[in-house]
LUMDO-363512 format. One record per residue (C-alpha): y, z, x. Coordinates in steps of 0.25 Angstrom, whole numbers, plus 5000, padded with zeros to 4 digits. Layout:
REM residues N
     yy     zz     xx
      Y      Z      X
...
REM end
This chain:
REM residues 366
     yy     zz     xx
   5003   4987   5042
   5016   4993   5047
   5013   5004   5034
   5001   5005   5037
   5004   5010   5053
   5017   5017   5049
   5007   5027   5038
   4994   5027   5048
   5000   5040   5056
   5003   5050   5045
   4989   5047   5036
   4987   5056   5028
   5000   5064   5029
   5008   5073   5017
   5022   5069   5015
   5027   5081   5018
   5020   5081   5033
   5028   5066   5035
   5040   5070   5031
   5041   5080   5041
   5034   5074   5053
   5044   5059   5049
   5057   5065   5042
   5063   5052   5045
   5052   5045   5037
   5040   5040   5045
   5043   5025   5048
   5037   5022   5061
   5022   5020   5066
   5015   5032   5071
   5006   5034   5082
   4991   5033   5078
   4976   5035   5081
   4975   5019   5078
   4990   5017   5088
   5003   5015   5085
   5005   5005   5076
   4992   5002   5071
   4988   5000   5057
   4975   5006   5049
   4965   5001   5041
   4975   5000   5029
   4982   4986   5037
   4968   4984   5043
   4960   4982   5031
   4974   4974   5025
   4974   4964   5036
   4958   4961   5035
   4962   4957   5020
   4972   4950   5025
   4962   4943   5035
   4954   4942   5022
   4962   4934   5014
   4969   4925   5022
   4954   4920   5029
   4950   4916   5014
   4962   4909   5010
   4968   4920   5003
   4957   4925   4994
   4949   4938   4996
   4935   4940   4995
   4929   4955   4994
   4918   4949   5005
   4929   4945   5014
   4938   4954   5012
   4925   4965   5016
   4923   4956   5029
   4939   4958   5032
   4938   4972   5032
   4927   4974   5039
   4929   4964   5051
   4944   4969   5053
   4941   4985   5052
   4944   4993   5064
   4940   5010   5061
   4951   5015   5069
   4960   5009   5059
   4956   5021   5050
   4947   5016   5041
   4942   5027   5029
   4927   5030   5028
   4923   5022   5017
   4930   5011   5023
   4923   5012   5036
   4912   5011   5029
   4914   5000   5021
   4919   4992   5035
   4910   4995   5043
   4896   4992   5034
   4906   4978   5032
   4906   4975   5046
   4892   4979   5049
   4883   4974   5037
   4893   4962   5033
   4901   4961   5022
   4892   4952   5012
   4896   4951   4997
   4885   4963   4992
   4890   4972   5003
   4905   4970   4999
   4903   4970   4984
   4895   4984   4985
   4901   4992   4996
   4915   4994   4993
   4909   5007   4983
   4895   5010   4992
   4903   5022   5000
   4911   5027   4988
   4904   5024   4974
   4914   5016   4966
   4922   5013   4977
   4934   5015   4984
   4948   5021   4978
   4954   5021   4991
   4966   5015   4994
   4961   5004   5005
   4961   4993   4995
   4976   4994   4993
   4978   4995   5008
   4974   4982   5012
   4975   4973   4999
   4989   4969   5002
   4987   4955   5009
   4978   4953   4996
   4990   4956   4987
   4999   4945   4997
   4988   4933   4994
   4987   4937   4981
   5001   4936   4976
   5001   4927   4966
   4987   4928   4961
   4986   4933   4945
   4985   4950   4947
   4970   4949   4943
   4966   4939   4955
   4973   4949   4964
   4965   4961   4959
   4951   4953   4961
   4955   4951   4974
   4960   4965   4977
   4946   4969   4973
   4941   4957   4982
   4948   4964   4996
   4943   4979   4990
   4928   4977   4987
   4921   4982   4999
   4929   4993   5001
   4937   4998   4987
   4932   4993   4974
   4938   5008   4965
   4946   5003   4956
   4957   5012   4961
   4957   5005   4974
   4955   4991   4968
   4969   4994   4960
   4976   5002   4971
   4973   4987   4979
   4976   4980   4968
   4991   4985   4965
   4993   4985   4979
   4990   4969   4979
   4997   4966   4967
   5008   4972   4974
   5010   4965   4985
   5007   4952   4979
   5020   4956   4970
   5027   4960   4981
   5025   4948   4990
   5031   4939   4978
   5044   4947   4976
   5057   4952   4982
   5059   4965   4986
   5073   4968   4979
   5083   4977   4981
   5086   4994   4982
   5077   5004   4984
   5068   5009   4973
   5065   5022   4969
   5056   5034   4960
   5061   5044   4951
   5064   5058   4957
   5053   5069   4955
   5062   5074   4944
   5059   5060   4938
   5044   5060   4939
   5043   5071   4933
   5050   5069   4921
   5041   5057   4920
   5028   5062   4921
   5027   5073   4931
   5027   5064   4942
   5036   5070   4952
   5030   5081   4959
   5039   5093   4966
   5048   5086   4974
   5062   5087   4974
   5071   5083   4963
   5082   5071   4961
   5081   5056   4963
   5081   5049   4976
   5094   5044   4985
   5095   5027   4986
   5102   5015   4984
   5099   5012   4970
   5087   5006   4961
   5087   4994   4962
   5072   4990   4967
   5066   4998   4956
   5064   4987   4947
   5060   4978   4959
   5050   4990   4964
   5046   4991   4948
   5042   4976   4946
   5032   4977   4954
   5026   4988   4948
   5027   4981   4936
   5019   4970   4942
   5010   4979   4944
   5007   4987   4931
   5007   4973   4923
   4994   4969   4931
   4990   4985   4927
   4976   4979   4919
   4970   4975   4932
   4971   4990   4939
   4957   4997   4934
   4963   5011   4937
   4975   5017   4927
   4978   5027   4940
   4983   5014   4947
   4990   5008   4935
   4997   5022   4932
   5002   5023   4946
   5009   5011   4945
   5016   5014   4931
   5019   5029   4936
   5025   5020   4949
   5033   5011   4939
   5038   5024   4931
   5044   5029   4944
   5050   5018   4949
   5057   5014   4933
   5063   5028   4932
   5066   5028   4949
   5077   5033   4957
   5083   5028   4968
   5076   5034   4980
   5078   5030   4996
   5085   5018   5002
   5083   5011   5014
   5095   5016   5021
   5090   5031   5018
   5083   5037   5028
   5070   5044   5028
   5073   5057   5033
   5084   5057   5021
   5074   5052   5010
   5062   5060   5014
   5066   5075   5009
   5074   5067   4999
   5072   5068   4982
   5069   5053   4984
   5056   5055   4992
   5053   5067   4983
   5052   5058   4973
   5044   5047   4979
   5035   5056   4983
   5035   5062   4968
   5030   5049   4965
   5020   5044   4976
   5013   5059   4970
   5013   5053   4957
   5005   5043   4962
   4996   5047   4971
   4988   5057   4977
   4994   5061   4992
   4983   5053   5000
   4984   5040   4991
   4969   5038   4997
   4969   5031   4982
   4971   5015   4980
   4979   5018   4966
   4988   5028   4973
   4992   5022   4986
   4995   5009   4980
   5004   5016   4970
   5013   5025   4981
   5013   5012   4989
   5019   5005   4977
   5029   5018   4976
   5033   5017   4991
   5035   5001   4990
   5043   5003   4976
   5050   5015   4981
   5056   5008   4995
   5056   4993   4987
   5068   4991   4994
   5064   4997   5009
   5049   4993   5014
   5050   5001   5025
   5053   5015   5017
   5041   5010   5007
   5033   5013   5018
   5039   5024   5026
   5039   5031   5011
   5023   5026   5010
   5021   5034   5019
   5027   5046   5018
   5020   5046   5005
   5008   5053   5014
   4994   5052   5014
   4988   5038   5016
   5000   5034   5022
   4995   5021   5029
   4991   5015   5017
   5002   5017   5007
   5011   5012   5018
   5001   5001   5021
   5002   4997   5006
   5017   5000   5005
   5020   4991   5018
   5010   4979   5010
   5019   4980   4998
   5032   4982   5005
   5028   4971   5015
   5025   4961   5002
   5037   4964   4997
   5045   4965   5008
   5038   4958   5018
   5040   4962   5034
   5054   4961   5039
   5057   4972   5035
   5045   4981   5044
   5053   4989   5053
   5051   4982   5069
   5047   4996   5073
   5034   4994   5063
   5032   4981   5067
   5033   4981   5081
   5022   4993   5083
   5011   4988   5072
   5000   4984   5081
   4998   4969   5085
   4984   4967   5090
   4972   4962   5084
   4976   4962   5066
   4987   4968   5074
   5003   4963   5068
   5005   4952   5072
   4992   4945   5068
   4995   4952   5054
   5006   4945   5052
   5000   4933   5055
   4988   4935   5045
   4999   4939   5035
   5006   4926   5036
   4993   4921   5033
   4989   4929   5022
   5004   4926   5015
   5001   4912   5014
   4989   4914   5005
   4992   4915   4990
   4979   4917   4982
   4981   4916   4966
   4967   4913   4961
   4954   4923   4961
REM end
């Protein structure tokens, strides 16, 4: 949530235009059409799921999980128009098992590539923690069939689940992890693009090979991704981080980092990756994956630098905080966060209570 709300305000925004309106890095919420503090349909949808899985006991049904989203949307949380679509013909004609099987492709033919599957999926990924990858990825599909059933946007939910089940059974390590510098990139593929040369300034390496398992846990379950875009993001991620550089610590600031060769070369990367507006389920997975291994060490600079990625910033910092949340967990949520997320109806306080909930669940079997 608190990723979500702190990306809402500068949707659709170039890297260049944030660094110069937040030269001290963008790291507190902005005033909105929604309100201060309020979060999108990215948390929205997130928390229907969530409502989803902990009124079955933990198991997610695609019926269900259509019933969720349609009872909890509100439009002004910013829904897109295929989504609306979808809801609203939910809400008004009912979500029966024919009408959920068939409508997540009536709008567009073969379905959704879109990257609102790996938005909400992350209370799945809790639940499913210890469940064998395959189970996971039958119920990823499950919580994506009335609105995103492309393969593209079943992997892109799919990693993203995967990750935060692995992330909520570790530790987070130590030091701050890093990519190579353009120069780097380049060298290894053409990667980098023309940003400036050297390597980044930090406290050492350490978290790489923490940051790397991860990926490593997630290319070994490669055979259940239908997509090779999806699976060669993840092996262009690992390249990067195996040959890395140290790039920002905690303790330097934003303002410092920002026109830095280390932030030339995350961005190097997240271009690599993906397109500018990572409207795509493979590509905003994969730069919220680069933001999370990038800042292992430092949640909140994962999602400060998710984004300042640019273009769909409330969602790649929606992922970024599920990831860094599962790893992390909260204490580290600055107060200023916290305190001005909003605290009505599904509002935080009840969230945190339905998240308690859902962390008791722990689904292994289809």
């Amino acid at each position: 949530m608190c990723g979500d709300v702190l990306g809402a305000a500068v949707e659709g925004w170039e890297p260049q235009r944030l660094a110069v309106a937040f030269p001290q890095g963008l790291s507190r919420f902005q005033q909105t059409d929604r309100g201060f503090g309020c979060y999108t349909d990215d948390s929205q949808m997130a928390i229907a799921l969530a409502r989803c899985l902990v009124d079955s006991g933990g198991r997610c049904y695609a019926v269900a999980a259509a019933r969720a989203y349609a009872t909890e949307f509100e439009l002004h949380r910013g829904y897109g128009g295929t989504a609306y679509k979808v809801l609203q013909e939910l809400r008004r004609e009912g979500a029966d098992p024919e009408r959920v099987a068939t409508i997540g492709s009536k709008h567009i033919p073969g379905g959704s590539f879109g990257n609102g599957g790996a938005m909400r999926i992350a209370p799945l990924g809790l639940v499913y923690r210890h469940a064998p990858p395959s189970v996971v990825r039958e119920a990823v599909a499950e919580a994506l069939r009335c609105t995103h059933v492309h393969p593209t946007a079943v992997d892109g939910a799919l990693v993203v689940a995967l990750a935060v089940g692995y992330l909520s059974t570790r530790q987070p390590g130590p030091g701050p992890v890093a990519v190579p510098a353009p120069s780097d990139l380049e060298a290894a593929g053409g990667l980098g693009g023309n940003a400036a040369q050297g390597s980044g300034q930090g406290q050492g390496g350490e978290g790489v090979a923490t940051a790397a398992g991860l990926l490593e846990h997630l290319l070994a379950h490669a055979e259940l991704l239908q997509t090779p875009g999806m699976r060669a993001k993840l092996e262009t991620l690992r390249q990067a981080l195996s040959s890395a550089t140290t790039l920002k610590a905690a303790s330097q600031p934003w303002s410092a980092y920002l026109p830095s060769p280390g932030w030339a070369a995350e961005m190097a990367l997240h271009n690599a990756l993906a397109e500018p507006f990572q409207i795509r389920a493979d590509d905003a997975a994969a730069v919220a994956l680069q933001a999370l291994c990038c800042h292992w060490a430092c949640p909140e600079d994962a999602i400060v630098a998710a984004v300042h990625f640019g273009g769909d910033t409330d969602t790649i910092a929606a992922i970024t905080g599920a990831m860094a949340g599962a790893l992390h967990g909260t204490r580290w949520l600055p107060q200023a966060w916290v305190s001005n997320l909003e605290n009505g109806k599904a509002g935080r306080d009840e969230v945190l209570q339905l998240a308690a909930k859902l962390a008791e669940l722990d689904t292994t079997t289809a």
